[in-house]
ROKOL-819231 format. One record per atom (N, C-alpha, C): residue in one letter; atom name; z, x, y. Coordinates in Angstrom, 1 decimal. Each point is the difference from the previous one (the first is absolute). Last residue first. Layout:
N
<r type="A" atom="CA" up="Z" east="X" north="Y"/>
...
This chain:
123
<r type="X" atom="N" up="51.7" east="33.0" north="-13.3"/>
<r type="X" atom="CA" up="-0.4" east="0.8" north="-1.2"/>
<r type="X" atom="C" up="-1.1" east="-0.7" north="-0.7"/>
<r type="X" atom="N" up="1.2" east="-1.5" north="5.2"/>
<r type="X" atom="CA" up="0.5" east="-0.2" north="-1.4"/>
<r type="X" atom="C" up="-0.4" east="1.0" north="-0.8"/>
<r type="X" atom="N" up="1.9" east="0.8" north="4.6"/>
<r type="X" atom="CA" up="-1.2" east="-0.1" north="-0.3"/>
<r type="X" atom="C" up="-0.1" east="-0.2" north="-1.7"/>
<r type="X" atom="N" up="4.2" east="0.8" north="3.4"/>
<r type="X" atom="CA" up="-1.5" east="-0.8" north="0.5"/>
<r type="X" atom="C" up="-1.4" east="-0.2" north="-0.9"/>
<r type="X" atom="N" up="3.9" east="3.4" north="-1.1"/>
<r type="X" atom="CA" up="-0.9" east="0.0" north="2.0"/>
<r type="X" atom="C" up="-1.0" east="-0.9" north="-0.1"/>
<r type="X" atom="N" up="2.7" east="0.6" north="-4.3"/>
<r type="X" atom="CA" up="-1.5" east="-0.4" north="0.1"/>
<r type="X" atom="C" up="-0.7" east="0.6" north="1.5"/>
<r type="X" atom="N" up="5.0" east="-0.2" north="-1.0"/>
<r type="X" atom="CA" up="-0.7" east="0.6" north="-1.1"/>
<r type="X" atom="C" up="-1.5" east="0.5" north="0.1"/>
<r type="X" atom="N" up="2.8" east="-2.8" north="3.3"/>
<r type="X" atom="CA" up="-0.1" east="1.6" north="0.1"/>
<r type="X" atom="C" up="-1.0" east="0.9" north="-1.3"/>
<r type="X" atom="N" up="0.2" east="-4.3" north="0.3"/>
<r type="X" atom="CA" up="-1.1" east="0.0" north="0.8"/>
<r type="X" atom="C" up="0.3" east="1.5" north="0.2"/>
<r type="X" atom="N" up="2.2" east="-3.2" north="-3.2"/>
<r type="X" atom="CA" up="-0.9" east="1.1" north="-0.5"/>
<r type="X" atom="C" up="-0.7" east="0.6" north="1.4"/>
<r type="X" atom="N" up="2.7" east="-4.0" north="0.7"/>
<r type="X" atom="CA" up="1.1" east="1.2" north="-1.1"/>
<r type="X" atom="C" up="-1.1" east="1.1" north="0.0"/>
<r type="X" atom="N" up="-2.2" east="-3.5" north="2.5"/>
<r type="X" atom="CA" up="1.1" east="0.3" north="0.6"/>
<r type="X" atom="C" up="1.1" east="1.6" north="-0.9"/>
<r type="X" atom="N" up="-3.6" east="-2.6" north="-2.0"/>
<r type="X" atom="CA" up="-0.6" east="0.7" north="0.8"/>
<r type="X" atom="C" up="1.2" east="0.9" north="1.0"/>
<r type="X" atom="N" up="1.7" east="-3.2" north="-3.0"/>
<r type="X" atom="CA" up="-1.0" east="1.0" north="-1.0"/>
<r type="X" atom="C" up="-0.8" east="0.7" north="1.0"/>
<r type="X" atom="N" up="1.8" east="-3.9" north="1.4"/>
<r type="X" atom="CA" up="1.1" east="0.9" north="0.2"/>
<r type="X" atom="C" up="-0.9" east="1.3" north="-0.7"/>
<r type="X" atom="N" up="-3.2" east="-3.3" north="0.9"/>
<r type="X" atom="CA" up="0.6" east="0.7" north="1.2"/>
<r type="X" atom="C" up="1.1" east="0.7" north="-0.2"/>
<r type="X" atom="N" up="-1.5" east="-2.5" north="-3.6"/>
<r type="X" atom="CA" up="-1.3" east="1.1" north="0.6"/>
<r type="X" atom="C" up="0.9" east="0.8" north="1.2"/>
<r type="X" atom="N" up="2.3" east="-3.7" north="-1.6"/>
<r type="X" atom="CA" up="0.4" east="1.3" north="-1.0"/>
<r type="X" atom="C" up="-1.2" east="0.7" north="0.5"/>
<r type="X" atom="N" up="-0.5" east="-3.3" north="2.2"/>
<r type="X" atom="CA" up="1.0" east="0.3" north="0.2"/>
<r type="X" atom="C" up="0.2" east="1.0" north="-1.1"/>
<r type="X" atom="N" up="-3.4" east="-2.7" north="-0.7"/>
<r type="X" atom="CA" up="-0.2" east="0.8" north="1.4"/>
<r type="X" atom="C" up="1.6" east="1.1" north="0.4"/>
<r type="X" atom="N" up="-0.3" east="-3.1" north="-3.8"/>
<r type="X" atom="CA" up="-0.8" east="1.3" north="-0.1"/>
<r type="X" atom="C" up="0.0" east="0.5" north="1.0"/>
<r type="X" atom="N" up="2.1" east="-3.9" north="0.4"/>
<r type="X" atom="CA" up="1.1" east="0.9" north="-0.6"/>
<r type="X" atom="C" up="-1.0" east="0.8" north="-0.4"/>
<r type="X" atom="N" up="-2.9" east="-2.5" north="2.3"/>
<r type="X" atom="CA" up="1.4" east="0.2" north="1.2"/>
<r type="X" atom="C" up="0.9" east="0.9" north="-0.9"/>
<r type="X" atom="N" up="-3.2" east="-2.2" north="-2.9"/>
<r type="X" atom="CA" up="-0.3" east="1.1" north="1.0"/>
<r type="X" atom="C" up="1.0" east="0.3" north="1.5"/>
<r type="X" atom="N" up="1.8" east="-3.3" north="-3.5"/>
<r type="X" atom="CA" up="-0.7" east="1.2" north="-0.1"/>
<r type="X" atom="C" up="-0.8" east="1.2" north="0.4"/>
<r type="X" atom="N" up="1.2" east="-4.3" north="1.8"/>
<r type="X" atom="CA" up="1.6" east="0.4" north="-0.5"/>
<r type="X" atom="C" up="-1.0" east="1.7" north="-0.3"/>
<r type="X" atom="N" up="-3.6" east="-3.0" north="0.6"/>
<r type="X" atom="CA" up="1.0" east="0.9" north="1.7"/>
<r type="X" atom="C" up="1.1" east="0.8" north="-0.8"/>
<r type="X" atom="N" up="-4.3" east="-1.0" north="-2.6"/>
<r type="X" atom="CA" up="1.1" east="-0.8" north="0.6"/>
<r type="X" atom="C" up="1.1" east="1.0" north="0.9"/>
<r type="X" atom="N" up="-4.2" east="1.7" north="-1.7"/>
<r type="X" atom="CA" up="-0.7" east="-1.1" north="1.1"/>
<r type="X" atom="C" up="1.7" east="-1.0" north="-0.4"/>
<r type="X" atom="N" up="0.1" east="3.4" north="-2.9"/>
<r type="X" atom="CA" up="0.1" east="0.5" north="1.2"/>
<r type="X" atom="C" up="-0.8" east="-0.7" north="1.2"/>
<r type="X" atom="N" up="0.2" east="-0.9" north="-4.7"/>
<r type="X" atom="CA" up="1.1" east="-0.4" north="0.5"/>
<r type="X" atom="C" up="0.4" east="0.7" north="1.2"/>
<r type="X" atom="N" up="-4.2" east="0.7" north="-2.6"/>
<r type="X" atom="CA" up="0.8" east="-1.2" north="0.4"/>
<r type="X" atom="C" up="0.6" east="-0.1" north="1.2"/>
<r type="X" atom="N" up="-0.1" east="3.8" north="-3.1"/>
<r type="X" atom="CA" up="-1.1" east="0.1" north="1.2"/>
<r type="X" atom="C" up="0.4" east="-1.4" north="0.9"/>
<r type="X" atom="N" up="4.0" east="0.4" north="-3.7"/>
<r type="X" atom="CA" up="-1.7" east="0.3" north="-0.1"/>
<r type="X" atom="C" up="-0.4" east="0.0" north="1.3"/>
<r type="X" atom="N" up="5.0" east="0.4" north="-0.7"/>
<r type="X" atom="CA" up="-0.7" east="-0.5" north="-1.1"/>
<r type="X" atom="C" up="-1.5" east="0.7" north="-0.2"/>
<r type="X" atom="N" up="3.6" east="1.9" north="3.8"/>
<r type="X" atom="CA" up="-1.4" east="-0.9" north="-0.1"/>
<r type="X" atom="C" up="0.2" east="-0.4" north="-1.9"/>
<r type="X" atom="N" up="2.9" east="3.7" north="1.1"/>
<r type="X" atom="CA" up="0.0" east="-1.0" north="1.5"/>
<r type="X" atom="C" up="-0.6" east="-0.9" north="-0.2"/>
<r type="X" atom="N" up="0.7" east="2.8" north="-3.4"/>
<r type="X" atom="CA" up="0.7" east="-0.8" north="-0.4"/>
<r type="X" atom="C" up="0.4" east="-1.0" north="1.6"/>
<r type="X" atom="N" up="-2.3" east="4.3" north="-1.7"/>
<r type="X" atom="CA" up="0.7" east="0.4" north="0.7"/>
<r type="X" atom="C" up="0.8" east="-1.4" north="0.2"/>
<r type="X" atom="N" up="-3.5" east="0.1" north="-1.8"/>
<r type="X" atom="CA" up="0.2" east="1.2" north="-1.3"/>
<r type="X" atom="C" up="1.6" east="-0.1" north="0.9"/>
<r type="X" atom="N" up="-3.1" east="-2.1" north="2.7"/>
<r type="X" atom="CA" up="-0.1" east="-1.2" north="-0.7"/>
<r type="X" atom="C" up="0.8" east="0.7" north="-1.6"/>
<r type="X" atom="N" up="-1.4" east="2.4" north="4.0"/>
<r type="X" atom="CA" up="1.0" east="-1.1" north="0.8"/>
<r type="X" atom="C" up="0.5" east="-0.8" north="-1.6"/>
<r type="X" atom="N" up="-2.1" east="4.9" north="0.8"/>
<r type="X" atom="CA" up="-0.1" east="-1.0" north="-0.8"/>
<r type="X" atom="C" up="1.1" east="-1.2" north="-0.3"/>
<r type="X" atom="N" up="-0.3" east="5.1" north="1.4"/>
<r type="X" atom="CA" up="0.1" east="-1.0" north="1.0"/>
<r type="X" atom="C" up="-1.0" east="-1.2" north="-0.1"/>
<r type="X" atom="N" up="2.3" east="3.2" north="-3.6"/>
<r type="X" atom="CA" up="0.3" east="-0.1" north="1.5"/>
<r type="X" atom="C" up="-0.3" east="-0.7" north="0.9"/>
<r type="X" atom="N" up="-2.3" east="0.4" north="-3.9"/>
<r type="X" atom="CA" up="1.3" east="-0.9" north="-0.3"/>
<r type="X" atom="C" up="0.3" east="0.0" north="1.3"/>
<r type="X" atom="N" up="-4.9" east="1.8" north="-0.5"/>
<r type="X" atom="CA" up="1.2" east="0.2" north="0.5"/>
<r type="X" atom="C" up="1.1" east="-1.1" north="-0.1"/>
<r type="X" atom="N" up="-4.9" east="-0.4" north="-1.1"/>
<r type="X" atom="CA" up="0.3" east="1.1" north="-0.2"/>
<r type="X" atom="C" up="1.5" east="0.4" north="0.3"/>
<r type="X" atom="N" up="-2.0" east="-4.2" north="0.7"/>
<r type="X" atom="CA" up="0.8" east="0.3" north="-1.2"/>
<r type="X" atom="C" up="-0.6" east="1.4" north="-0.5"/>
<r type="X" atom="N" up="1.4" east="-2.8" north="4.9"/>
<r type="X" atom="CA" up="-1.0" east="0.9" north="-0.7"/>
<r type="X" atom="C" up="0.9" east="0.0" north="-1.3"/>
<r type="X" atom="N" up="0.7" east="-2.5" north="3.9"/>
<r type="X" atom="CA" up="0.0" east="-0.3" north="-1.0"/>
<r type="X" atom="C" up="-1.1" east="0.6" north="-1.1"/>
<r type="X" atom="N" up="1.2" east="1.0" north="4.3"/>
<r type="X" atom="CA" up="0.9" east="-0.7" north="-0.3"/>
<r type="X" atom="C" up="0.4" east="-0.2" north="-1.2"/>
<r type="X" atom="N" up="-3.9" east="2.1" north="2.1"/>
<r type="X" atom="CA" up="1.3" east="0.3" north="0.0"/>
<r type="X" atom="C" up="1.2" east="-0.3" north="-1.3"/>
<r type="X" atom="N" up="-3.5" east="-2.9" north="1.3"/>
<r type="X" atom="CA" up="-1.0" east="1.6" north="-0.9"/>
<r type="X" atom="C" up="0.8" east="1.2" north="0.3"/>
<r type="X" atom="N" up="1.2" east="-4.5" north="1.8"/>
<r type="X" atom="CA" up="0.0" east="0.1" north="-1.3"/>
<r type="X" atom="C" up="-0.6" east="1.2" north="-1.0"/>
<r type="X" atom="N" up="2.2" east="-1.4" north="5.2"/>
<r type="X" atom="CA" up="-1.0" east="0.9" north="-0.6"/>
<r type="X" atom="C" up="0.1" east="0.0" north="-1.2"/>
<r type="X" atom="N" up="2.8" east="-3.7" north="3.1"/>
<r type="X" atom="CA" up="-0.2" east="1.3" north="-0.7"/>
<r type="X" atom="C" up="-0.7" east="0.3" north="-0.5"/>
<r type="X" atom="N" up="0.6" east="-2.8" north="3.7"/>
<r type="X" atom="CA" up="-0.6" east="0.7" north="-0.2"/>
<r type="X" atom="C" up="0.0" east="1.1" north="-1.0"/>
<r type="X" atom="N" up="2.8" east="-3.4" north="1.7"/>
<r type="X" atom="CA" up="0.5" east="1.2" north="0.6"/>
<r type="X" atom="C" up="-1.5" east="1.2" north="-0.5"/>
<r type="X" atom="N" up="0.2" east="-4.8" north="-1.3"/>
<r type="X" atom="CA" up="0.2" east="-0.5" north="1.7"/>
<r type="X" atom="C" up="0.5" east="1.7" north="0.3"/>
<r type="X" atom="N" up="-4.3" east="-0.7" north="-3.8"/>
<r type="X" atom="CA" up="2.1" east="-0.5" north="0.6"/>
<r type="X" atom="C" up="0.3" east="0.2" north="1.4"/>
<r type="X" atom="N" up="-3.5" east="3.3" north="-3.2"/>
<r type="X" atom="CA" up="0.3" east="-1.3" north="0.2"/>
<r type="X" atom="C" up="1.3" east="-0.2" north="0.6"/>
<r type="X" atom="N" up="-4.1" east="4.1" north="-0.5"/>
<r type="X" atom="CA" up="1.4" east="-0.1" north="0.5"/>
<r type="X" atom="C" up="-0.1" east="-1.6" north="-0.2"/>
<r type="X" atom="N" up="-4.1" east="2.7" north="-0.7"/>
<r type="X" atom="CA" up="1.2" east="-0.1" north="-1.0"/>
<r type="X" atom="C" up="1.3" east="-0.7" north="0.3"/>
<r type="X" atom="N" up="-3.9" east="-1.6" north="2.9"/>
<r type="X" atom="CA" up="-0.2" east="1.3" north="-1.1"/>
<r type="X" atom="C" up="1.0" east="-0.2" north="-1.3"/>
<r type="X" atom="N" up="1.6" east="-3.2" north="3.0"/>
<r type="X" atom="CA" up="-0.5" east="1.1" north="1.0"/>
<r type="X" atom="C" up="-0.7" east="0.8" north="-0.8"/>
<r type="X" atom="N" up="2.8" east="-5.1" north="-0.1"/>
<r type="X" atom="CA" up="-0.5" east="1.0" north="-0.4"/>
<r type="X" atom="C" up="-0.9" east="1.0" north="1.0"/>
<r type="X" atom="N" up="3.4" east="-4.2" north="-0.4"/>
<r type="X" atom="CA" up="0.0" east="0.7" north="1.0"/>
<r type="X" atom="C" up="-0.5" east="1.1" north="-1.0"/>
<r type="X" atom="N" up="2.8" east="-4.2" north="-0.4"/>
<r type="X" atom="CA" up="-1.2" east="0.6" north="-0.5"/>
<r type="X" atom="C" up="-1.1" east="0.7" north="0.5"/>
<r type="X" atom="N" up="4.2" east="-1.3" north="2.2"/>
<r type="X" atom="CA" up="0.3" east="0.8" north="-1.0"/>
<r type="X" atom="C" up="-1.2" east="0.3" north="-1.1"/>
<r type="X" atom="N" up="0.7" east="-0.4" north="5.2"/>
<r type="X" atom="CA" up="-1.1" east="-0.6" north="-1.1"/>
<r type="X" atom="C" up="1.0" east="0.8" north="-1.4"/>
<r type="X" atom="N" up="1.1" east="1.7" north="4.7"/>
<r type="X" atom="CA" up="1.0" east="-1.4" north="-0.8"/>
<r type="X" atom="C" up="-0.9" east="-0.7" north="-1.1"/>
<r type="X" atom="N" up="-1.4" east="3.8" north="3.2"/>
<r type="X" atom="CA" up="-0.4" east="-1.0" north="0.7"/>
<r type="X" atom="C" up="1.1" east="-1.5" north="-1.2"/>
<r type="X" atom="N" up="-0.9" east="4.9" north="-1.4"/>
<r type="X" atom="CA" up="-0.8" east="-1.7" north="-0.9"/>
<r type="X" atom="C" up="-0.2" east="-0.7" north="0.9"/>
<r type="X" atom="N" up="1.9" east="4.3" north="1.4"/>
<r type="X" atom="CA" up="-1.0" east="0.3" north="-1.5"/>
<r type="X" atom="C" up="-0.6" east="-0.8" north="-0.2"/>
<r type="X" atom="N" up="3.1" east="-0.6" north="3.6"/>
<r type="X" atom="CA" up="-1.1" east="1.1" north="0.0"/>
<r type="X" atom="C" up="-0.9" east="-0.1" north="-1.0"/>
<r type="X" atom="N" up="3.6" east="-2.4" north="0.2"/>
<r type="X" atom="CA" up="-0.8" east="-0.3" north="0.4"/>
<r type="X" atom="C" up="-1.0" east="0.6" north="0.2"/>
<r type="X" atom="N" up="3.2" east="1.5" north="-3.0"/>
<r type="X" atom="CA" up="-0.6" east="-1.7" north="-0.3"/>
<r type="X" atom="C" up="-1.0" east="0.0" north="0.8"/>
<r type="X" atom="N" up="2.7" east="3.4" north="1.5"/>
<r type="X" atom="CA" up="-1.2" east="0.6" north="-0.8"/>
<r type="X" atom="C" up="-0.3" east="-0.8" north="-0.5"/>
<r type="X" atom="N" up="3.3" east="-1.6" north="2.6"/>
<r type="X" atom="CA" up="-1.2" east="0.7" north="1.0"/>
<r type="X" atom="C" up="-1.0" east="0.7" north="-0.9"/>
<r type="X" atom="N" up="4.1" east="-2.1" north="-2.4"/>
<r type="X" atom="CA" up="-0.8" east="-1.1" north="0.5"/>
<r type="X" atom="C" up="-1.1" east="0.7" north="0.9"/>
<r type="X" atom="N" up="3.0" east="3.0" north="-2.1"/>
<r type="X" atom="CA" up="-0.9" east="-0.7" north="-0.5"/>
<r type="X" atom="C" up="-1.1" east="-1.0" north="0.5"/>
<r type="X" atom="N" up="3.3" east="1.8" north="3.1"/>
<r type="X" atom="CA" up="-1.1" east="1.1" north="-0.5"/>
<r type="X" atom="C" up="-0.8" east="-0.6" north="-1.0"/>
<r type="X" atom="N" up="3.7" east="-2.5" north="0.7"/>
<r type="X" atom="CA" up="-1.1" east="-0.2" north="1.6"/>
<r type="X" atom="C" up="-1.0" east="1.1" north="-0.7"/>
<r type="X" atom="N" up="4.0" east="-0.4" north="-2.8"/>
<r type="X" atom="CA" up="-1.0" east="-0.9" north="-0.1"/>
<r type="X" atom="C" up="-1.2" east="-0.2" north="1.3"/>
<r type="X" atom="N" up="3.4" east="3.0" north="-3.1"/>
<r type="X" atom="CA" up="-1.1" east="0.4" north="1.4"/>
<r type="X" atom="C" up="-1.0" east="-1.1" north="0.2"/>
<r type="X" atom="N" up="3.5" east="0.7" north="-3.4"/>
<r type="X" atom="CA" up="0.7" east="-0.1" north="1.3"/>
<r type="X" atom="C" up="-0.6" east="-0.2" north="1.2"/>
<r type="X" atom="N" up="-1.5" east="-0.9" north="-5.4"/>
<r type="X" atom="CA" up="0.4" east="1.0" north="0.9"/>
<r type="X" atom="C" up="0.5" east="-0.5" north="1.2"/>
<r type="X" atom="N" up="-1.2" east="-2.7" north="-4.6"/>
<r type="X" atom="CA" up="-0.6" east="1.4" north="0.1"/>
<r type="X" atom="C" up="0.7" east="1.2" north="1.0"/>
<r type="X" atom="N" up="0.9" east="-5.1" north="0.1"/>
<r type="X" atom="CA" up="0.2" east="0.6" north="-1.2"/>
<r type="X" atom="C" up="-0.2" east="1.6" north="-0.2"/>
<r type="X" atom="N" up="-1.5" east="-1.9" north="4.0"/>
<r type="X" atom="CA" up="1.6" east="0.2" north="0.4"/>
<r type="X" atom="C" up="0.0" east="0.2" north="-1.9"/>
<r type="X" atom="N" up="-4.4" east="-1.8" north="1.0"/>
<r type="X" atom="CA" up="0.4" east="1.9" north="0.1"/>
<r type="X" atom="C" up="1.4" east="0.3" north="0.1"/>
<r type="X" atom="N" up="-1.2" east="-4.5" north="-0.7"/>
<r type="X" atom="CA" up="-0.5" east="1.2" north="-1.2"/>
<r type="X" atom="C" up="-0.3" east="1.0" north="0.1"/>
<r type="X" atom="N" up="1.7" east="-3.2" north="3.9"/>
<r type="X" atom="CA" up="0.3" east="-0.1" north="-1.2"/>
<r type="X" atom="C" up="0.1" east="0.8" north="-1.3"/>
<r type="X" atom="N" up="-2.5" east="0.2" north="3.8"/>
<r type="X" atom="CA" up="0.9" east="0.5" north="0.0"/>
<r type="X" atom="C" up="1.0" east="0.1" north="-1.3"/>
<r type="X" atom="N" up="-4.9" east="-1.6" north="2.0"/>
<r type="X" atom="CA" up="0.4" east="0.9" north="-1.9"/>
<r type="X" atom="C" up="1.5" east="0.4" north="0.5"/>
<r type="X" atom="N" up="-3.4" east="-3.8" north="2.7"/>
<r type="X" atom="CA" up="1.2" east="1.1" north="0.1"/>
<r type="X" atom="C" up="0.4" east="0.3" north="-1.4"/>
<r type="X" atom="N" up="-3.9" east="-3.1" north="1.1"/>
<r type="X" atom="CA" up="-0.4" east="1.6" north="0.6"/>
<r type="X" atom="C" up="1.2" east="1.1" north="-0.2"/>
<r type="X" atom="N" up="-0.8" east="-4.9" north="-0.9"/>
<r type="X" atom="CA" up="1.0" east="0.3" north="0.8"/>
<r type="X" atom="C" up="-0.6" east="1.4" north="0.8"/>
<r type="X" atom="N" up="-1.7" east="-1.8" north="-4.1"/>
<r type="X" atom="CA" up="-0.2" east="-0.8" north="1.0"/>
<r type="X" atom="C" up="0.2" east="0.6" north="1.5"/>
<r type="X" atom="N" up="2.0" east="2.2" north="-4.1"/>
<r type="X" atom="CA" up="-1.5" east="0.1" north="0.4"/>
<r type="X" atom="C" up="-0.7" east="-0.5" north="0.9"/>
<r type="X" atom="N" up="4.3" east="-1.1" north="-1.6"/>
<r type="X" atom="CA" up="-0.2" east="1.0" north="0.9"/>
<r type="X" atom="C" up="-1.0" east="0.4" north="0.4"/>
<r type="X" atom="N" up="0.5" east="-3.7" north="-3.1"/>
<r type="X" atom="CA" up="0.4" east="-0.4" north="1.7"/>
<r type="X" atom="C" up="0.4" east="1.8" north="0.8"/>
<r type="X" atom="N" up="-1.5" east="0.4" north="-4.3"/>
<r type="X" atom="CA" up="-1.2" east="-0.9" north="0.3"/>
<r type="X" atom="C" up="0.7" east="-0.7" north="1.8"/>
<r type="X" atom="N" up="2.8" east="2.1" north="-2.9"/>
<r type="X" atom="CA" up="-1.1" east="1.2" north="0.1"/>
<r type="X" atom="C" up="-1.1" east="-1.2" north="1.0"/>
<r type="X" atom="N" up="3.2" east="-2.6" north="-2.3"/>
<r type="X" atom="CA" up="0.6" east="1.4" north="0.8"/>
<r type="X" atom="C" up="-0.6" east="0.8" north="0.8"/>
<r type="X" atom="N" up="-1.5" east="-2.3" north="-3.7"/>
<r type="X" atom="CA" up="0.5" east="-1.1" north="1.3"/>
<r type="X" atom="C" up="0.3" east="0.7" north="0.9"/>
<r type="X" atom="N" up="-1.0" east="2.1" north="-4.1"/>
<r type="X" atom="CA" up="-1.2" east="-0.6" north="1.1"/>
<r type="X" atom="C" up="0.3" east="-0.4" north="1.5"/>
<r type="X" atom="N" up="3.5" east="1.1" north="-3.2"/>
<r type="X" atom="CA" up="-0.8" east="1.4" north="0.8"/>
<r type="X" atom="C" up="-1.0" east="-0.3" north="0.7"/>
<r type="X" atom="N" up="1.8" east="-3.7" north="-2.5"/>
<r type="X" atom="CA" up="1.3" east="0.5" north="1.0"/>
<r type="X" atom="C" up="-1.3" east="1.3" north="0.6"/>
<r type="X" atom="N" up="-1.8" east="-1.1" north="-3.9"/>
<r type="X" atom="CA" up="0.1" east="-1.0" north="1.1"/>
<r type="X" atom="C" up="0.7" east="0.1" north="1.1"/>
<r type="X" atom="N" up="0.3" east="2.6" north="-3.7"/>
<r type="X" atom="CA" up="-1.1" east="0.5" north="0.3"/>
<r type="X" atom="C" up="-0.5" east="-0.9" north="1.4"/>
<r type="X" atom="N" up="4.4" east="-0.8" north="-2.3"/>
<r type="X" atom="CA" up="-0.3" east="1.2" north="0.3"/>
<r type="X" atom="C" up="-1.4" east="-0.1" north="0.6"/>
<r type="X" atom="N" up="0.5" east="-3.2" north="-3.0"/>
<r type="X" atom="CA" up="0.5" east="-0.2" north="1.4"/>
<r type="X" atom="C" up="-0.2" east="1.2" north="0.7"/>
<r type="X" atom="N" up="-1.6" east="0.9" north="-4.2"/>
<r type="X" atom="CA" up="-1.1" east="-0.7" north="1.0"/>
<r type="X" atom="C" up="0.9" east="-0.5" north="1.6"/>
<r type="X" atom="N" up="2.5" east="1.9" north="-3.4"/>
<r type="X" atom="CA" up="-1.4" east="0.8" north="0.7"/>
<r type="X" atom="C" up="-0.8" east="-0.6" north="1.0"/>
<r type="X" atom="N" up="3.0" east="-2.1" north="-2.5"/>
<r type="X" atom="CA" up="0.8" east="0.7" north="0.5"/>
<r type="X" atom="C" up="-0.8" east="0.7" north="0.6"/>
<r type="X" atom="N" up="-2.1" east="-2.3" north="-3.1"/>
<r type="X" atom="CA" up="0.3" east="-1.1" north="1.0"/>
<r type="X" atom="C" up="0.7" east="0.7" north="1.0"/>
<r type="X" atom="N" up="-0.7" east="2.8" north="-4.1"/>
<r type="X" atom="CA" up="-1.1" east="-0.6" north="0.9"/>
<r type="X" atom="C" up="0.1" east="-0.8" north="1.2"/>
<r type="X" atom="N" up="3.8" east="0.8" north="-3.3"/>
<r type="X" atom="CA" up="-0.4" east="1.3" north="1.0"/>
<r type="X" atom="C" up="-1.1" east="-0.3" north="0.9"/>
<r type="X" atom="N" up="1.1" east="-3.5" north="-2.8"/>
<r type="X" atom="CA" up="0.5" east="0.0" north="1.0"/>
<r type="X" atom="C" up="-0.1" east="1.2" north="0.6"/>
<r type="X" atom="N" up="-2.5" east="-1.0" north="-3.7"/>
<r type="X" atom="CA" up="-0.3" east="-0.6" north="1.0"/>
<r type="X" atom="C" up="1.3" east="0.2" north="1.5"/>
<r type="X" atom="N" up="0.8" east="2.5" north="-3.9"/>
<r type="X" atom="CA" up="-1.2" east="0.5" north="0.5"/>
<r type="X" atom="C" up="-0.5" east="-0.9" north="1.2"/>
């Protein structure tokens, strides 16, 4: 038990560390090249949306890509419920970059796949 814990916790350290000299930096490359190919497009809707603040609130939208939580994380809908959908843990965890950068990004393919379906416009 103590050792799973300890294993976590390193873990949990490493991600700070990590996260914390990007955040400085301003550059998410890093933790968008996990995610996708399109690292310049991410980084231009980064800056757009947050200017690179990863705690970066708006109304409903948090994070450095601005996700819309009355969307997002509505619990009327499994569908587009970041957190049923196994992107996000909790609310949280969308003011850390790894995370909202990997929400923003499944937002944008999920708009991209469905946009014929939808023309644009959410249900």
């Amino acid at each position: 038990m103590i050792k799973i814990l300890l294993i976590s916790l390193i873990g949990w350290l490493i991600l700070i560390i990590g996260l914390s000299s990007a955040s400085k930096a301003g550059d998410f490359s890093k933790i968008i090249k996990k995610h996708t190919t399109k690292v310049h497009l991410v980084n231009k809707i980064i800056h757009k949306e947050s200017r690179g603040k990863y705690k970066a609130k708006n109304k409903h939208c948090i994070g450095l890509m601005q996700i819309n939580t009355k969307v997002w994380l509505s619990k009327k809908s499994d569908r587009f419920n970041l957190v049923k959908l196994g992107i996000i843990r909790r609310k949280s965890d969308l003011y850390i970059p790894e995370y909202n950068i990997k929400a923003g990004i499944y937002i944008l393919k999920h708009y991209k796949y469905n946009y014929k379906r939808y023309r644009g416009i959410m249900p």
